[in-house]
N, C-alpha and C positions, 0 to 999 in steps of 0.2 A: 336711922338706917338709910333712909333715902337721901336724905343729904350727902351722905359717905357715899352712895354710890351716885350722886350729882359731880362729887370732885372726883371722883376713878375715872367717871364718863371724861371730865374735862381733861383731865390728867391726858386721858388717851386718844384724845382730840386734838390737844395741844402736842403732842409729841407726831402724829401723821401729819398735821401743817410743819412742823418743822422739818421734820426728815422731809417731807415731800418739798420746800421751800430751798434746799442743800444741793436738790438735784438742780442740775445746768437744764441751758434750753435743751430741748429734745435733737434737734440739729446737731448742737455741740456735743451732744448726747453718744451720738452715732459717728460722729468723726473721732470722739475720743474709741469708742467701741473696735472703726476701722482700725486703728493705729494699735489697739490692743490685740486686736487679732494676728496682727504680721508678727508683733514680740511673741506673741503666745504659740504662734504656728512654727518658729523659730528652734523655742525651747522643746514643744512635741517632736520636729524633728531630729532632734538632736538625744532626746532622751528615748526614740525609736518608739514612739506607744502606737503598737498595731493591736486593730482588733480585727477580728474574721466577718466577713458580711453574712448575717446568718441564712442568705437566701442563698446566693451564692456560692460560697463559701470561699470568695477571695479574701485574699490579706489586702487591708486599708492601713497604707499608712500618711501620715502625715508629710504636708509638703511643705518648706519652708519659703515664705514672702520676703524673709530678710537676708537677700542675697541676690546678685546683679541681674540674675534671671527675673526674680520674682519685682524686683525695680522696673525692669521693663514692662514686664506686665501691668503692672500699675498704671504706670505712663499714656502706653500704648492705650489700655482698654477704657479710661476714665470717661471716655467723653459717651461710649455705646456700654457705660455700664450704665448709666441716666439714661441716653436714648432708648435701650434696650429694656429698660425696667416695666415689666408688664401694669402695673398702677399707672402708671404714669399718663400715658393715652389714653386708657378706658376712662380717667377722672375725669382729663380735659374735656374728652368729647361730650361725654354723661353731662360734666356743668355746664356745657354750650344750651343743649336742651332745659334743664332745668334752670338756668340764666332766664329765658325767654320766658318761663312761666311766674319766676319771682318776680324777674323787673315789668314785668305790665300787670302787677298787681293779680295774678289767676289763684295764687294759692292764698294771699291773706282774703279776698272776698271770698272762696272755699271756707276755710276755717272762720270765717265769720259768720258764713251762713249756717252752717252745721250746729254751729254755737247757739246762737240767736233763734234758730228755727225751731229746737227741740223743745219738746213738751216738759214742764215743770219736771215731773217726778222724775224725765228721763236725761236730766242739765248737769248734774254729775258725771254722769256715765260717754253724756256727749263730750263733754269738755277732757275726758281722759282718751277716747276715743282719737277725739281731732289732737291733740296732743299727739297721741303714737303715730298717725297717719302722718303730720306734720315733719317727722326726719328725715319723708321721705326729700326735703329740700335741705338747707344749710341752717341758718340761726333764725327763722321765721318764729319758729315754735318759742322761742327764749323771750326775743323781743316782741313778739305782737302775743301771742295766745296767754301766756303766762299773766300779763299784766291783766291782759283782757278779763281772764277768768275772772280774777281778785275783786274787778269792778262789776261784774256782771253779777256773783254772789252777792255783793255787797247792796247792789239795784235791789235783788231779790227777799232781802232782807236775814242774807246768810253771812256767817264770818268769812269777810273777805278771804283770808289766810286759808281757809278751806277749798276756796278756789285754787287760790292762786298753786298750794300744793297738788290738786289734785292734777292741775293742767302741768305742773311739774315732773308729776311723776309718770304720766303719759310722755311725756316732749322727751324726759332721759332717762328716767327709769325704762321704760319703755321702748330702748333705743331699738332693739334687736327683734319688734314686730312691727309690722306691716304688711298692710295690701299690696303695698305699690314698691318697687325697686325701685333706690335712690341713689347716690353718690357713694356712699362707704359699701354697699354691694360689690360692686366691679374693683373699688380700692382692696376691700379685704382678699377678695377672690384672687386677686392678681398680685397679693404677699404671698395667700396659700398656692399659689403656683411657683410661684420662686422656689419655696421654703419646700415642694416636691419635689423639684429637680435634682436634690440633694438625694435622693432615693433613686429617681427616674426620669431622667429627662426627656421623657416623651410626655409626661404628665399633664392632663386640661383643667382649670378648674373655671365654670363659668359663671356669669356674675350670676347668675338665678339658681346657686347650688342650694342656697337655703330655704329658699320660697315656698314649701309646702309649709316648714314649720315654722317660717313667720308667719306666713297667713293664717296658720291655726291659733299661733299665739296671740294674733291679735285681739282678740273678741275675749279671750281666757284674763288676760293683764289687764284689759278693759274694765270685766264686773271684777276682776281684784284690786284692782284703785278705785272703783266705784265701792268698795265694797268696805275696804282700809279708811275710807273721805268721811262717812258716813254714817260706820259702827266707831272707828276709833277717835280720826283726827278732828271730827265737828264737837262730839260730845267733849274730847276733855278741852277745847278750847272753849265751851261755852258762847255767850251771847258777844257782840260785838260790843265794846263798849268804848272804841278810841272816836277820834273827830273826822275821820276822813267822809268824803259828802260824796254820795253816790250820783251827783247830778247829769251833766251830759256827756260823761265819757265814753258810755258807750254809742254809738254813732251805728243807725243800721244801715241796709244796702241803699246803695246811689239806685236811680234809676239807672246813669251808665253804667255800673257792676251787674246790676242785674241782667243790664241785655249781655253786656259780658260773657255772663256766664251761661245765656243761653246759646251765645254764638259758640261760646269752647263746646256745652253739650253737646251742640248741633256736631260738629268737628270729631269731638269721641266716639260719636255713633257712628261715623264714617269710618274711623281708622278705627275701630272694632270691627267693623263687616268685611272692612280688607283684610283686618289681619284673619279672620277666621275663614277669611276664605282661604286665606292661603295655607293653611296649617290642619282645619278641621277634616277636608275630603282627603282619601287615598292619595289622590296624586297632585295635592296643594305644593304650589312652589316655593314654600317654604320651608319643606320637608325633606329628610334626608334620600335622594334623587335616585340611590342603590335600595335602601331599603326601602322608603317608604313611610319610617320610622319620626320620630320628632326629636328621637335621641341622636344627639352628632349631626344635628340636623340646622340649616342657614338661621334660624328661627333660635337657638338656644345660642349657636355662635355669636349671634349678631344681636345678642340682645341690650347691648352700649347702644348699639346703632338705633334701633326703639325705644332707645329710653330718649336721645337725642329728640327724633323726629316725634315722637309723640310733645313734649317740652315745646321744641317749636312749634308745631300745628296749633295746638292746644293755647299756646301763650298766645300764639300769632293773632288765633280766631278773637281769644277775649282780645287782647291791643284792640280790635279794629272794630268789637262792639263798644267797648269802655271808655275808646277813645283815646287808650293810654300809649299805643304805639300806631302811629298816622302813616308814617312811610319805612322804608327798609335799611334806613340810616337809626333809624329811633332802635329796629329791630336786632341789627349788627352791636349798636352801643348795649343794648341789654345781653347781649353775650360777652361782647369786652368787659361789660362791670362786672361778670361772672367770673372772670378769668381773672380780671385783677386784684379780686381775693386772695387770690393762689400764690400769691409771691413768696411767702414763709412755707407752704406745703411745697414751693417747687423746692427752694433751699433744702427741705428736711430730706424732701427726698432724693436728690444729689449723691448727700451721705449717707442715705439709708443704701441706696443702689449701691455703691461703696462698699459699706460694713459686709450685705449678703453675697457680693462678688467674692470677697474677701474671704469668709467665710467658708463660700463652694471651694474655690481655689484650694485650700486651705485642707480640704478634708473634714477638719475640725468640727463643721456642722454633724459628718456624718458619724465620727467617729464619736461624738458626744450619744447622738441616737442611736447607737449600737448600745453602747456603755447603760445608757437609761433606760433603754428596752428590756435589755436583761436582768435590770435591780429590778425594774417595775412586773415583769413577770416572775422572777424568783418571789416577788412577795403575794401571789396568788390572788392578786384581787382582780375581779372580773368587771365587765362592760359597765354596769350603773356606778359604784361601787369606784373605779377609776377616772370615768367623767365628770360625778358631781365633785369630786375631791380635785379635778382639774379648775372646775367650773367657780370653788372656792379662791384657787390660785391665783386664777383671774381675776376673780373680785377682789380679793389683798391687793395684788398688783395694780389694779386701778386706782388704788387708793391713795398712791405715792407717783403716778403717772397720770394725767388725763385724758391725751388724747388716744381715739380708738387705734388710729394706723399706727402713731408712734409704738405703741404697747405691742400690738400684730408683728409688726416688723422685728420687735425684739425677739420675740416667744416663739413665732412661727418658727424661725430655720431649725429650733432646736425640737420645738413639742413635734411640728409636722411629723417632720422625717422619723422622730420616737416613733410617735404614735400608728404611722405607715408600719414601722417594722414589728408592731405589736399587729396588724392586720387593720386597721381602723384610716378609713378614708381621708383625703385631708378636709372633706365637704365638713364629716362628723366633726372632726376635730374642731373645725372653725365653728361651728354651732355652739361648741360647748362654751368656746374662749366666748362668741359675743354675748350669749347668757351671764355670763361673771362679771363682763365688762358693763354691761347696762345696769343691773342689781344696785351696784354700789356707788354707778356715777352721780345720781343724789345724796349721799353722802357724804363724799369727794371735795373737799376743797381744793383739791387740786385741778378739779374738771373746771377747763376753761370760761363756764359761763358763771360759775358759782359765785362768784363778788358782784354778779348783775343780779342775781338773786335775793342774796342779800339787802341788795338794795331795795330792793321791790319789797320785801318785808319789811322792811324798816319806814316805810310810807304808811302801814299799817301798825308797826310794834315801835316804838321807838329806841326801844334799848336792848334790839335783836340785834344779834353778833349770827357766827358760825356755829355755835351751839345749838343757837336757836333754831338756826334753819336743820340741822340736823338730827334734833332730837320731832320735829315737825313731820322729818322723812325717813325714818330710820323703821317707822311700822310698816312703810311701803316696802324696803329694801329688804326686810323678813319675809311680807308674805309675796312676794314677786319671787324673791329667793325660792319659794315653797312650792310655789304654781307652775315654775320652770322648770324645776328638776321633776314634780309631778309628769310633765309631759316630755321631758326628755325619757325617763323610766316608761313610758306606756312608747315612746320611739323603738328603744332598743327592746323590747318585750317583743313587738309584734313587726321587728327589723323593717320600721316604714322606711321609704326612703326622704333625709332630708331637703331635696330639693328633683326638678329633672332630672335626674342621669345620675343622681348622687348619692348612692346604696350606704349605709353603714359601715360594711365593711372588703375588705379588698378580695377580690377571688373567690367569693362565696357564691 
């Protein structure tokens, strides 16, 4: 029996690398999408499908792209539908700052110290911990922490493999918690505003809409990878029994890291007492200047702009204890390497900008979320009960797409606007998607890091495939799965809000 269900499992492993291996780049993805929207907007106009706006009660109809009018608009707007893409700038600016803390080295001596420092019994738990803390940068967590685990259990006289998954499943199971706002913050935030405008276009979505319940999740997916490492995935892998030599791989802090990191402290404590001064008293100038408020207020708008200048101060300070960055040419070059990651994300998102112009134009977004709104409320399912059945979507969906924005950019212009006309915020909405989306990207061979993983196991197993690593992570992706929807159901029970300013639901 378990053999038979060893080849179902393959069977059905083998068929989501393929299907997922069929789809084009994600770029090609979305210009093929653009060019289907103009045919598609073509045929709605022409077969007249109007629906009534249920708030308003105007008729929406469809407006056709394929005709000399809608050519010109094309033309005309292509260059300010990039410029104009709200992602677009918040990412640049966000990776300027987090540039300066990768490239001088602030966040692998972080995540090495965290590692390194903690007490025996609490080395598990650390290593999932610095794992989820880690997204908040780019591929650090993949390439430094992952390996690192593997070798660090293995020092200890643990199954490397136990490592190396549990820092696994912190770095991407664990995508969608954290302390700290990173780069896909401000990028998702700035789809879900697009993807509003389709309802409302006065609509704000700011990057720290989610931040109450990542931060609560954080500490929750923590002792649940702690907890998956140690009841499930150590015992049934047993004792270590390959050849790899736990000799001096792992490498503790330089004395220059160290002062490093006492210079960045030094610098955090600074720009903490600034920032709380300016946001904690009544009339902080940080604060909204009518009310008084923190809602709508320079502090939530500008919070790209803080994640920036924190990244530099912070990188700045360690560079210039560690030594890693001497002058302000070293400093400028660790934001241009940031930048010049982005080449394939700027491409993507050209035509993503593209597709969701397209789309507005079009009607099409809206008149889909009319359409979906009303099947999804004729079938009377309520607030838990609709998200985690979302929250599942998502994770399927992840499963044949890897990247977080590409997948956003798809789903958003249609779920948003849904899910608005059902009364549900787009903050909520976007919480639910990044829950489905983190769950399964450990299982995903589609997610962009997963053949580095791979590999990394196979230093350890010799004759591990994708199976392997999947059947490795697949008890994380259940109980991550279980602990998320646990605290999304305790969300909407006691309507917390999921982030500043970001209420569950609209007009309530």
């Amino acid at each position: 029996m378990s053999r038979r269900r060893g080849q179902l499992l393959a069977r059905a492993l083998n068929f989501v690398e393929r299907a997922g291996n069929l789809l084009p780049h994600p770029a090609t993805l979305f210009a093929l999408m653009a060019v289907g929207v103009v045919f598609l907007s073509a045929i709605a106009a022409a077969f007249d499908l109007v629906v009534t706006h249920p708030g308003t009660g105007e008729a929406i109809r469809p407006v056709s792209l394929l005709n000399v009018e809608g050519l010109h608009r094309i033309l005309t707007s292509m260059v300010t539908n990039f410029t104009g893409f709200a992602p677009l700038g918040t990412v640049l600016v966000a990776m300027l700052g987090i540039g300066v803390m990768e490239g001088s080295g602030l966040i692998a001596a972080a995540l090495k110290l965290l590692v390194l420092s903690a007490p025996r019994r609490l080395l598990t738990f650390a290593i999932v911990l610095a794992g989820v803390l880690s997204n908040a940068a780019s591929e650090i967590g993949y390439v430094l922490l992952v390996p690192l685990a593997a070798v660090i259990f293995l020092g200890v006289g643990r199954h490397p493999l136990a490592g190396l998954a549990a820092a696994f499943a912190g770095v991407s199971g664990g995508y969608s918690a954290n302390l700290l706002l990173g780069t896909v913050d401000p990028l998702l935030a700035g789809l879900s505003e697009e993807a509003a405008h389709i309802v409302d276009p006065g609509y704000t979505v700011n990057a720290a809409c989610n931040y109450y319940f990542m931060a609560a999740s954080t500490f929750f997916i923590a002792f649940a990878g702690t907890w998956v490492t140690e009841k499930i995935v150590e015992p049934r892998l047993g004792s270590y029994g390959g050849t790899a030599s736990s000799s001096s791989e792992v490498e503790t802090l330089s004395p220059e890291e160290k002062r490093g990191l006492w210079y960045a402290l030094a610098a955090l404590v600074i720009f903490t007492v600034l920032l709380l001064l300016g946001t904690v008293p009544e009339g902080g100038i940080l604060r909204n200047a009518e009310t008084g408020s923190l809602l709508n207020s320079p502090f939530l708008k500008g919070i790209v702009a803080f994640i920036f200048f924190l990244g530099l101060i912070l990188g700045g300070a360690y560079g210039l204890g560690a030594g890693t960055i001497k002058n302000d040419a070293e400093l400028m070059n660790a934001m241009g390497k940031a930048i010049q990651g982005l080449g394939v994300y700027m491409v993507l998102v050209f035509f993503a900008a593209q597709f969701v112009a397209y789309f507005n134009w079009s009607k099409l977004g809206l008149i889909v979320a009319v359409e979906g709104a009303e099947l999804l409320k004729a079938s009377g399912m309520g607030s838990v009960p609709l998200m985690v059945a979302f929250v599942i979507v998502s994770g399927i969906v992840n499963l044949f797409m890897g990247s977080a924005s590409a997948k956003w950019a798809v789903m958003a212009p249609v779920f948003v606007p849904m899910f608005m006309l059902l009364g549900y915020t787009p903050e909520f909405t976007q919480t639910a998607y990044r829950i489905g989306d983190s769950v399964t990207n450990i299982v995903s061979p589609m997610m962009s890091y997963f053949a580095l993983i791979v590999a990394f196991v196979e230093r350890y197993q010799k004759n591990a495939g994708i199976g392997t690593v999947i059947a490795l992570m697949l008890p994380y992706t259940v109980a991550f799965f279980l602990v998320w929807t646990a605290i999304l159901i305790v969300w909407v029970v006691f309507e917390i809000p999921v982030g500043p300013g970001a209420e569950l639901y609209l007009d309530r």
